[in-house]
GUNU-830305 format. One record per residue (C-alpha): residue number from 0; x negated, y, z; residue in three letters. Coordinates in Angstrom, 2 decimals, m for minus. Layout:
<pts>
<pt NUM,<X,Y,Z>,Ala> ...
</pts>
This chain:
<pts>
<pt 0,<77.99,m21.08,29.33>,Unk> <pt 1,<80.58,m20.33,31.46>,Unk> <pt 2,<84.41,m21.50,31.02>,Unk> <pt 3,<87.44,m19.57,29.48>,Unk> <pt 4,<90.94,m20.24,30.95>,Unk> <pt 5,<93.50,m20.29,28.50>,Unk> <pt 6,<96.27,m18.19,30.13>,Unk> <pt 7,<98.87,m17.82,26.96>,Unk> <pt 8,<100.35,m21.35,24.75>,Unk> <pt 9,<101.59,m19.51,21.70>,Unk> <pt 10,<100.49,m16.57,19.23>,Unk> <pt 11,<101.57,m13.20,19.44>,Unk> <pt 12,<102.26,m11.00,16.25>,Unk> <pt 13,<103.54,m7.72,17.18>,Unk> <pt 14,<104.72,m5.53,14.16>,Unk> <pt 15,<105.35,m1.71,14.36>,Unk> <pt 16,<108.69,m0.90,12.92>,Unk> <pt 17,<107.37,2.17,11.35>,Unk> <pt 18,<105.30,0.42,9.13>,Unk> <pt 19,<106.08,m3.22,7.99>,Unk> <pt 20,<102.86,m3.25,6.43>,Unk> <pt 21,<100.77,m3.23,9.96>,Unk> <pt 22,<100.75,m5.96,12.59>,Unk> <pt 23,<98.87,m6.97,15.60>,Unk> <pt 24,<98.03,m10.60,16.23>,Unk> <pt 25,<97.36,m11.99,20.17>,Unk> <pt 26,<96.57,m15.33,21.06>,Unk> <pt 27,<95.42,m16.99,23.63>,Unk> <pt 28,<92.54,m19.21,21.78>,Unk> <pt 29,<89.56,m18.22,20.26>,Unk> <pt 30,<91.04,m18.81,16.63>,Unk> <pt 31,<93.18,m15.86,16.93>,Unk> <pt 32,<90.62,m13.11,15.88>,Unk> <pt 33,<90.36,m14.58,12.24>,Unk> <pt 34,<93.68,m13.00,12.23>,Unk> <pt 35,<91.49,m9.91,11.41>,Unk> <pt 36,<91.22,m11.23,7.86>,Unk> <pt 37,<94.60,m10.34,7.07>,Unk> <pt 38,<95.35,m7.90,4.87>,Unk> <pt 39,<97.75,m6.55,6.92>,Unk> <pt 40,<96.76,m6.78,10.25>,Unk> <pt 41,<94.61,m4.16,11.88>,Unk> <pt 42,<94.15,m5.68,15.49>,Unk> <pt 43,<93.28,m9.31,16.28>,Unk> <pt 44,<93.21,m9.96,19.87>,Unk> <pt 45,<91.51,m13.27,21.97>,Unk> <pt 46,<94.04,m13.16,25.18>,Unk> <pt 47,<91.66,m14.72,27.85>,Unk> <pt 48,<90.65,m14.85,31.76>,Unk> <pt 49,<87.25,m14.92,33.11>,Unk> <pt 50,<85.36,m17.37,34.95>,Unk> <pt 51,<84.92,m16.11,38.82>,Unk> <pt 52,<81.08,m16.03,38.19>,Unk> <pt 53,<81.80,m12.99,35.62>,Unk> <pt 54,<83.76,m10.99,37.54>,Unk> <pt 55,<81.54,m11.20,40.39>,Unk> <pt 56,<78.53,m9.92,38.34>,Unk> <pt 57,<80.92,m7.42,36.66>,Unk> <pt 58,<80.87,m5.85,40.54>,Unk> <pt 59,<77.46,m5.28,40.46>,Unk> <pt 60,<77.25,m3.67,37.39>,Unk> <pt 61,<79.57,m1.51,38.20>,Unk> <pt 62,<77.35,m0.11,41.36>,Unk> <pt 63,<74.11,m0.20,39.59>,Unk> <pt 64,<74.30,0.06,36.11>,Unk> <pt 65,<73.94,4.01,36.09>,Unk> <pt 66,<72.68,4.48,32.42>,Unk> <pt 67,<74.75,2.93,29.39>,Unk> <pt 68,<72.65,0.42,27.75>,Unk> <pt 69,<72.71,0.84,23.76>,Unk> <pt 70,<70.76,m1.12,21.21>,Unk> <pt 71,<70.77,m2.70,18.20>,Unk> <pt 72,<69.82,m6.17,18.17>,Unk> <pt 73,<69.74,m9.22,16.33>,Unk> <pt 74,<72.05,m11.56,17.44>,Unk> <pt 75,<70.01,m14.58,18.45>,Unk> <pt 76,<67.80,m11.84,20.75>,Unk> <pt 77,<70.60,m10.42,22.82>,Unk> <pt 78,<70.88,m12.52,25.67>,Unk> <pt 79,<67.03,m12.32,26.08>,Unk> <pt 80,<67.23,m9.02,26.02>,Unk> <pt 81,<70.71,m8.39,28.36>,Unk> <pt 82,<68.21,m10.64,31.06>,Unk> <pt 83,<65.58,m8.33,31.13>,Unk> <pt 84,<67.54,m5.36,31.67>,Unk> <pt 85,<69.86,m5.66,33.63>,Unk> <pt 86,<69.92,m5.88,37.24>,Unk> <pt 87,<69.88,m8.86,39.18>,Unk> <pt 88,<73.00,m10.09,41.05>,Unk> <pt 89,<75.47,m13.94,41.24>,Unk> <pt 90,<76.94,m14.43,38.01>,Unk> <pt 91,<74.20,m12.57,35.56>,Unk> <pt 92,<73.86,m15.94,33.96>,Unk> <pt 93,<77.29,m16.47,33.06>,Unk> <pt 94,<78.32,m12.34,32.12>,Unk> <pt 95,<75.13,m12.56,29.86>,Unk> <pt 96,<76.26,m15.84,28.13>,Unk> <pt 97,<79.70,m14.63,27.89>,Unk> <pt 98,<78.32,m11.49,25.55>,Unk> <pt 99,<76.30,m14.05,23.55>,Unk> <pt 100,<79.26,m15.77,22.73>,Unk> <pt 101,<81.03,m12.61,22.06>,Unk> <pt 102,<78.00,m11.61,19.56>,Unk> <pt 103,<77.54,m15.05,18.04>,Unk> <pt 104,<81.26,m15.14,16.90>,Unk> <pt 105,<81.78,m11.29,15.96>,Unk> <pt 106,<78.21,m11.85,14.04>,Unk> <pt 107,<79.67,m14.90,12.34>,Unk> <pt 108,<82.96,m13.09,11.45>,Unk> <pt 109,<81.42,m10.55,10.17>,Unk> <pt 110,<78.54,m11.82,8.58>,Unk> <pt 111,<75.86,m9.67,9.59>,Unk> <pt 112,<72.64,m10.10,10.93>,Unk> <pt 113,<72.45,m7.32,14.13>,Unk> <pt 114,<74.66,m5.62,15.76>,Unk> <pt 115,<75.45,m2.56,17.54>,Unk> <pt 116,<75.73,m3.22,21.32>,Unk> <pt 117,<76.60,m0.59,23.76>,Unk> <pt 118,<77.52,m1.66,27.51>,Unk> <pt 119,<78.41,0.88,30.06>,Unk> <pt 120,<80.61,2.27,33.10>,Unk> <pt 121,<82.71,4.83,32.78>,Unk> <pt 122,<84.37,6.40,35.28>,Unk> <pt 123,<86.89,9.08,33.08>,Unk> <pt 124,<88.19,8.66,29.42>,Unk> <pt 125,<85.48,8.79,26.75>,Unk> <pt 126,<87.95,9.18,23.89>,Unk> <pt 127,<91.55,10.18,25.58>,Unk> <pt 128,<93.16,10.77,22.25>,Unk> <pt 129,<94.25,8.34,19.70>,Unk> <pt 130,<91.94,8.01,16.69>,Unk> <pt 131,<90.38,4.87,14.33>,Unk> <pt 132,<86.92,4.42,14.08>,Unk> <pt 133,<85.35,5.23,10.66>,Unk> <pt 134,<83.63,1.76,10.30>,Unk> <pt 135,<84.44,m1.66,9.01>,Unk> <pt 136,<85.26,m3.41,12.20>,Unk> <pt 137,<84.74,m3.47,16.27>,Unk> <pt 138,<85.14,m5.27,19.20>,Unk> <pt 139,<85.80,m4.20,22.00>,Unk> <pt 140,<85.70,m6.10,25.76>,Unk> <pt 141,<86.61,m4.66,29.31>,Unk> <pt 142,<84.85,m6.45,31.81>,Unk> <pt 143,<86.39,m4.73,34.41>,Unk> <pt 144,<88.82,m1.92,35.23>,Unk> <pt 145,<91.86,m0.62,33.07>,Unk> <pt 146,<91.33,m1.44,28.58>,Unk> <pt 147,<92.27,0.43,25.81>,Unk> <pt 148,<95.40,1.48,24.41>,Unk> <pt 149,<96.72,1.16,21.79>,Unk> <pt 150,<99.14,1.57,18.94>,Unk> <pt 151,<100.24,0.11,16.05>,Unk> <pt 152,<101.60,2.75,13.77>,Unk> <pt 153,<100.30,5.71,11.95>,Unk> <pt 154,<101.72,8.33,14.47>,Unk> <pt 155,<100.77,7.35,18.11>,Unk> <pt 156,<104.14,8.00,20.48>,Unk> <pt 157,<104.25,7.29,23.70>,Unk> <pt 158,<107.16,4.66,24.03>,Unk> <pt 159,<105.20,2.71,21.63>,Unk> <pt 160,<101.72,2.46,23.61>,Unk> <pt 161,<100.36,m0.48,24.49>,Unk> <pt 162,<97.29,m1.80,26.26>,Unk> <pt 163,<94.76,m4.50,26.32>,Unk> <pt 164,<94.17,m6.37,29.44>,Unk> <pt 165,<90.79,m6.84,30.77>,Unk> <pt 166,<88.81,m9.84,29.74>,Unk> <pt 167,<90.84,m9.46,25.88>,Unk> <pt 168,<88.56,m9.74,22.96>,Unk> <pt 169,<89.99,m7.27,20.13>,Unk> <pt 170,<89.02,m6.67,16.93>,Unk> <pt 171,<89.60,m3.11,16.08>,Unk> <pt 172,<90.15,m2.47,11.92>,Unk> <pt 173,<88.19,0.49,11.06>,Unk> <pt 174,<88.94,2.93,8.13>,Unk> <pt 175,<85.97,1.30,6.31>,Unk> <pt 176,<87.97,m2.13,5.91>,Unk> <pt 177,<88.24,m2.13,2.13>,Unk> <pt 178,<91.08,m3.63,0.13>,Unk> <pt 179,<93.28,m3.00,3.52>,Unk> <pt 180,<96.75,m2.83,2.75>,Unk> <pt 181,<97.47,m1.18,6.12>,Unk> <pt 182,<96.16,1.92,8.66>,Unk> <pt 183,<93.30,1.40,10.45>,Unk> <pt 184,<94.23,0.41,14.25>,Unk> <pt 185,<94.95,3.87,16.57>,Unk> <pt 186,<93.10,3.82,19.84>,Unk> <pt 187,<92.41,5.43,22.79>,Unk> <pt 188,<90.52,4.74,26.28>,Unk> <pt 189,<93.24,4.33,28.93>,Unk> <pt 190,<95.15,7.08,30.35>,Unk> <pt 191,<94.81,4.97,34.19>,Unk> <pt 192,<91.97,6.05,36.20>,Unk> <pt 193,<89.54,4.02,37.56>,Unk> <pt 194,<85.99,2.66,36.87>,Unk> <pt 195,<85.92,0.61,33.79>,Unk> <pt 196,<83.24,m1.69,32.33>,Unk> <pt 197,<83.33,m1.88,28.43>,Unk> <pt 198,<81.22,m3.79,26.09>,Unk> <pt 199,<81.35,m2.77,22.31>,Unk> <pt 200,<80.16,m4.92,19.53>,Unk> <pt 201,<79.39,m3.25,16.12>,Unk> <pt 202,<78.43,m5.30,12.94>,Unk> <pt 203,<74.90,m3.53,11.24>,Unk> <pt 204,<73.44,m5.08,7.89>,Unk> 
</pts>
């Protein structure tokens, strides 16, 4: 598996100041995302780099992976299955055991057998407005090219926007987060242009 650099010492919580009851937690080690399990925090973000071996294959895929790849998959099949589909290139080894990882925690968080797994390039906005997904939880990677936005209050305005960076691991609240006692997290795909590679992870049961 390949190595994570650590690129931030401290915790981050940001809190909207239109709604004390919503906050956004960023850290630079893996622990951060359990964050999630607050009632009131809709975003829980792993602040990371990637090994060189990663963002070499991530330049491959985004030259020959033409068709997004969607499935739903248990857990401990995913990385045999990310092997036989996709292309060939340096670094597969590593990007494939980098999504494991991804899968195994996010599966363990979550508690759920499969998940949802869609990986694809996209070269315009898929969903340019803000909006929260109607579903417990997701994560959300970019591999490569500009990451989401987004925003911690119930009204999205534009001196308030902020953005992932790629290589982040977030955990996106959904409106289907019971016992929440905030909003579920506003997103959007970025406003930048440019080819992006972005890996979602949804929890199925």
């Amino acid at each position: 598996m390949s190595t994570i650099a650590r690129i931030r010492p401290e915790p981050v919580t940001q809190t909207n100041p239109a709604n004390s009851f919503a906050r956004q937690q960023l850290g630079s080690e893996r622990d951060s995302l359990l964050a999630i399990f607050e009632p009131d925090v809709n975003l829980a973000v792993w602040q990371r780099v990637f090994a060189p071996a990663i963002d070499s294959y991530c330049k491959v895929l985004l030259e020959q992976l033409k068709l997004p790849l969607q499935r739903m998959l248990p857990i401990d099949e995913i990385a045999n299955a990310l092997t036989d589909v996709l292309p060939t290139g340096s670094g597969k080894a590593d990007f494939i055991a980098d999504i494991q990882q991804l899968a195994d925690i996010f599966g363990c968080l979550m508690d759920c057998p499969q998940l949802g797994l869609r990986l694809r390039v996209l070269e315009k906005p898929m969903c340019p407005k803000f909006h929260t997904d109607h579903l417990l939880c997701r994560l959300v990677c970019t591999y490569s090219g500009p990451a989401t936005e987004w925003h911690g209050g119930p009204i999205a305005r534009p001196e308030t926007t902020m953005q992932l960076q790629t290589a982040d691991v977030a955990l996106l609240k959904g409106s289907g987060w019971e016992d929440s006692q905030c909003y579920a997290i506003s997103h959007r795909s970025p406003a930048s242009s440019g080819k992006r590679l972005l890996l979602t992870l949804d929890p199925v049961w």
